[in-house]
C-alpha positions in Angstrom: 64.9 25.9 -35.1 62.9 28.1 -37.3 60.7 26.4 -40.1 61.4 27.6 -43.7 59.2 29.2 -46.1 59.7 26.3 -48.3 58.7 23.9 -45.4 55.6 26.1 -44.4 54.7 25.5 -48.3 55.0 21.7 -47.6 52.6 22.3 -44.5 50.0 24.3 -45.7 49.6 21.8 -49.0 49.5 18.7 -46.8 47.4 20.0 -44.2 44.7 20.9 -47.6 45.3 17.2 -48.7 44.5 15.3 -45.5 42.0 17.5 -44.1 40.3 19.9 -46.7 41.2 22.7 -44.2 43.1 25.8 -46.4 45.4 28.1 -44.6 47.1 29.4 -47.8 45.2 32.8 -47.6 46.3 33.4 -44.1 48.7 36.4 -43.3 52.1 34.5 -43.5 53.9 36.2 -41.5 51.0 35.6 -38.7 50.8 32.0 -39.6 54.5 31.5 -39.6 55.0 33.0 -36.2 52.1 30.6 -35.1 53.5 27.5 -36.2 56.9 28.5 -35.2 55.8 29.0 -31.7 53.8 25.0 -31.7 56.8 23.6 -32.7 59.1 25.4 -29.8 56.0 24.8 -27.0 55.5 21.0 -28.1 59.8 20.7 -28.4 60.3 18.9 -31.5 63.8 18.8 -33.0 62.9 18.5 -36.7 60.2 19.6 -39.2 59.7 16.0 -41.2 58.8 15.1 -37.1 56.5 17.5 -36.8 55.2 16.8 -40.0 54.5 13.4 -39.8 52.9 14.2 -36.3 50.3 16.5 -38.2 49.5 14.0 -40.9 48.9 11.0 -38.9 47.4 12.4 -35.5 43.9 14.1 -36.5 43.8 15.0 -32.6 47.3 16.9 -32.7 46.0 18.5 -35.7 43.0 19.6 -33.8 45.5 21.0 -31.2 47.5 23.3 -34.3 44.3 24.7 -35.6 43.3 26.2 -32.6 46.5 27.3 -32.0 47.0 29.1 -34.9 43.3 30.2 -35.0 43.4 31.4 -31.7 41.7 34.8 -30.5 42.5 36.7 -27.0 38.8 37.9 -26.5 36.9 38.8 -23.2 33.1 39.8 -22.1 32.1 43.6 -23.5 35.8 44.0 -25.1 35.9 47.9 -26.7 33.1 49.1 -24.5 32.5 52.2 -26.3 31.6 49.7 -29.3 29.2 48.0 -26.9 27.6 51.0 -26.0 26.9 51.9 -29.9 25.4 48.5 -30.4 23.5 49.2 -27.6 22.1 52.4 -28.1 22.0 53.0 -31.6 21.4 49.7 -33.4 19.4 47.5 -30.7 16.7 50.5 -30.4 16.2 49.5 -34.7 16.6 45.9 -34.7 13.6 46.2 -31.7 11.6 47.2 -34.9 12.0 43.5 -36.4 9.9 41.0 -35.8 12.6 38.5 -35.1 16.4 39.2 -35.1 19.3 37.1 -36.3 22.7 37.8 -35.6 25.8 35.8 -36.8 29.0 36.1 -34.5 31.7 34.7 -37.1 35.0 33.2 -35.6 33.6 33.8 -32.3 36.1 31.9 -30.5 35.2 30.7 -26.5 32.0 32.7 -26.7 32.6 35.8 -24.5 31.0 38.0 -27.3 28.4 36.1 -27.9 27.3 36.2 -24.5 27.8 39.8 -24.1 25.5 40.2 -26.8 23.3 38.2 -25.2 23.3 40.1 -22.3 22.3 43.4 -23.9 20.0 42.0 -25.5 17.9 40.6 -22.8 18.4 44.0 -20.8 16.4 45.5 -24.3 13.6 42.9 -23.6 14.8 41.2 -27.2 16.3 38.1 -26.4 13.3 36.2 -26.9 13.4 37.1 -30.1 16.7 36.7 -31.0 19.0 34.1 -32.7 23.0 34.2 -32.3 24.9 31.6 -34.4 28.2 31.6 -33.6 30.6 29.8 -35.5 34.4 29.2 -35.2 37.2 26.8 -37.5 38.0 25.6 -34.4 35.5 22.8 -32.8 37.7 22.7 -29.4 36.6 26.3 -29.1 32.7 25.7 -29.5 33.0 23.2 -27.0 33.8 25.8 -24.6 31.7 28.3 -25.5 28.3 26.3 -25.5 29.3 25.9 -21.8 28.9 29.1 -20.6 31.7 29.5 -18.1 34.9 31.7 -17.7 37.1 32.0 -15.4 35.7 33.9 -12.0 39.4 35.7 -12.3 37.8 37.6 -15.2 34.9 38.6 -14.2 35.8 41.6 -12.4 37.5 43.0 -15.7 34.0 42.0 -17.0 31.7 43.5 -14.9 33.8 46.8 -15.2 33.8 46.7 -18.9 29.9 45.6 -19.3 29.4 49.1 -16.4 31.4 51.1 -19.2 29.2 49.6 -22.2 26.2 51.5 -20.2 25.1 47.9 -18.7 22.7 49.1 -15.3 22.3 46.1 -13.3 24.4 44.1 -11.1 26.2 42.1 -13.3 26.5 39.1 -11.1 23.0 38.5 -11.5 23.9 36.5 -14.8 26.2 33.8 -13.7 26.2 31.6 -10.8 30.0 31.1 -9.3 31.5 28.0 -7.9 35.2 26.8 -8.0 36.9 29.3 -9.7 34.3 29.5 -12.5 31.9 31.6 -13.2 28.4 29.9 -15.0 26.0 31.5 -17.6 22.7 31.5 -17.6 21.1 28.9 -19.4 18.5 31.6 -20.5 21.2 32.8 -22.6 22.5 30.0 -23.8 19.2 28.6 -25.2 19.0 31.4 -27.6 22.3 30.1 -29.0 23.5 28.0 -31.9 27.0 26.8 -32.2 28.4 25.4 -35.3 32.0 25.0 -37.2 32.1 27.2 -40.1 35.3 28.3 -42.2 35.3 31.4 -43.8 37.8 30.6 -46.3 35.7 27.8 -47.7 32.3 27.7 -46.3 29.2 29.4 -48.1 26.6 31.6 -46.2 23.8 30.0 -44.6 21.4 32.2 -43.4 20.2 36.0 -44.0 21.2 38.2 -40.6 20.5 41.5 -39.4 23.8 41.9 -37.9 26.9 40.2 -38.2 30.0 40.5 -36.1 33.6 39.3 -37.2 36.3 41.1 -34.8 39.8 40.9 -34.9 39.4 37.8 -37.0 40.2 39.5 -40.6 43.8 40.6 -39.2 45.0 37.0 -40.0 43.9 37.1 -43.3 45.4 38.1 -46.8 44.2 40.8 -49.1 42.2 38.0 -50.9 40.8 36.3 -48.2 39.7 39.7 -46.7 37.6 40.5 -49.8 36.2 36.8 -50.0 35.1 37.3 -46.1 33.5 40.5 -47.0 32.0 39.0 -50.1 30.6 36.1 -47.9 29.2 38.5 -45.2 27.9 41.0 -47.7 25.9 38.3 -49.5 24.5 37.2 -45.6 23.1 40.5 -44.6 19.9 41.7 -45.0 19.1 44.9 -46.3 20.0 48.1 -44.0 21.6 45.1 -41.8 24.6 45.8 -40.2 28.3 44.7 -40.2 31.4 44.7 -36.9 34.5 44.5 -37.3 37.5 44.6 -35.0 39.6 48.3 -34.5 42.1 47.3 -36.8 40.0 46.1 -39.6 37.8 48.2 -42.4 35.6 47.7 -45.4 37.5 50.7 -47.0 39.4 49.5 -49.9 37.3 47.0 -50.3 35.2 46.2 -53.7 32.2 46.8 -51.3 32.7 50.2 -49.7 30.6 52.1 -51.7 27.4 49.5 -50.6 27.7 50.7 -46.9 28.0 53.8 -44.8 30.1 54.2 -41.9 28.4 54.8 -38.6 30.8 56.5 -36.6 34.4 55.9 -35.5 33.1 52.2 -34.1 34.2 50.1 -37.0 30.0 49.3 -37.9 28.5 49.8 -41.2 25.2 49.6 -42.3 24.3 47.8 -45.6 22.2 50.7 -48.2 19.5 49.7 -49.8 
């Protein structure tokens, strides 16, 4: 059975009136494919079922947001766009006294940590800050841990060698049953919190912030309100990332920032 636009309606509203939590500027199509898919995995036979479910089990509703919200995502992902970061915007942020850098919808934390990693080879982590927020709590449990599966880490390690990383990467986890453990080094210069960026305000002024592959969910609306929200939590000349598919062009605030290069990072003008 496939669940109705009218029905997804009646979903989206009663998911706002019991938990405050807005999918109505999602992608619909992306959402409806989503929910679709929850309903077949957890096999039930009608929609006022599944409904119910939602409305009465805050746990099961946990489980649907970060299904929906999910992100495929692994260490130094794109590493030509590491290897920017690395060599063109690490060598300026080196000139601040202290660097803050938001990670927004940064899902189990494999970004986070690769930034993390770069930074410490530039002798910066001890001046650095990553918040790293996500909708989905589930998600930040997982990421404050620091481990990934050890089946991973050879794609990793080859993508971190192609970022320009120099050292044995092994040197920054310690393996044991299957898992692969992050230092705690890295971990301490961490701060995990839930944040929505349909409804949440800023909370801080960054340097950098990075929101990849997050914005292809979204509507044109919630796009510019995103880009609003990010715009208004960058510092001057600070710098924004976003995912291959996903520009500022078109946007109301195109003309306050100038493309890099063909990485999708711009840099906020004076």
């Amino acid at each position: 059975m496939i669940i109705s636009d009218q029905e997804l309606e009646v979903l989206i509203n009663d998911v706002y009136e019991y938990y405050g939590f807005d999918f109505s500027s999602y992608s619909m199509a992306s959402f409806k494919r989503r929910v679709d898919r929850l309903f077949q995995l957890d096999g039930f036979k009608s929609f006022p079922v599944f409904l119910s479910k939602i409305r009465t089990d805050p746990e099961y509703f946990k489980r649907m947001v970060e299904e929906i919200t999910v992100n495929v995502t692994e260490m130094f992902r794109d590493p030509l766009f590491y290897k920017v970061l690395r060599t063109e915007i690490l060598p300026v942020l080196a000139t601040k006294p202290f660097i803050r850098i938001w990670h927004a919808g940064c899902s189990t934390g494999e970004e986070v940590f690769s930034m993390a990693i770069m930074l410490k080879e530039a002798n910066l982590l001890h001046k650095s800050l990553l918040y790293a927020t996500d909708i989905s709590p589930a998600v930040l449990e997982l990421a404050k841990k620091g481990v990934f599966p050890l089946r991973m880490i050879k794609q990793y390690s080859e993508n971190y060698i192609a970022s320009g990383g120099k050292e044995d990467f092994s040197r920054y986890y310690i393996a044991n049953y299957g898992s692969a453990k992050f230092g705690e080094d890295l971990i301490e210069r961490m701060v995990f919190s839930q944040h929505n960026l349909v409804s949440d305000r800023s909370f801080n002024e960054f340097d950098i912030i990075l929101c990849r592959n997050v914005m292809i969910y979204f509507d044109k609306d919630l796009q510019e309100r995103a880009l609003e929200l990010f715009d208004g939590s960058l510092s001057k000349l600070g710098y924004l990332a976003l995912g291959t598919k996903e520009t500022i062009k078109f946007s109301a605030l195109q003309t306050k920032y100038s493309q890099l290069n063909k990485e999708k990072i711009w840099k906020k003008l004076r």
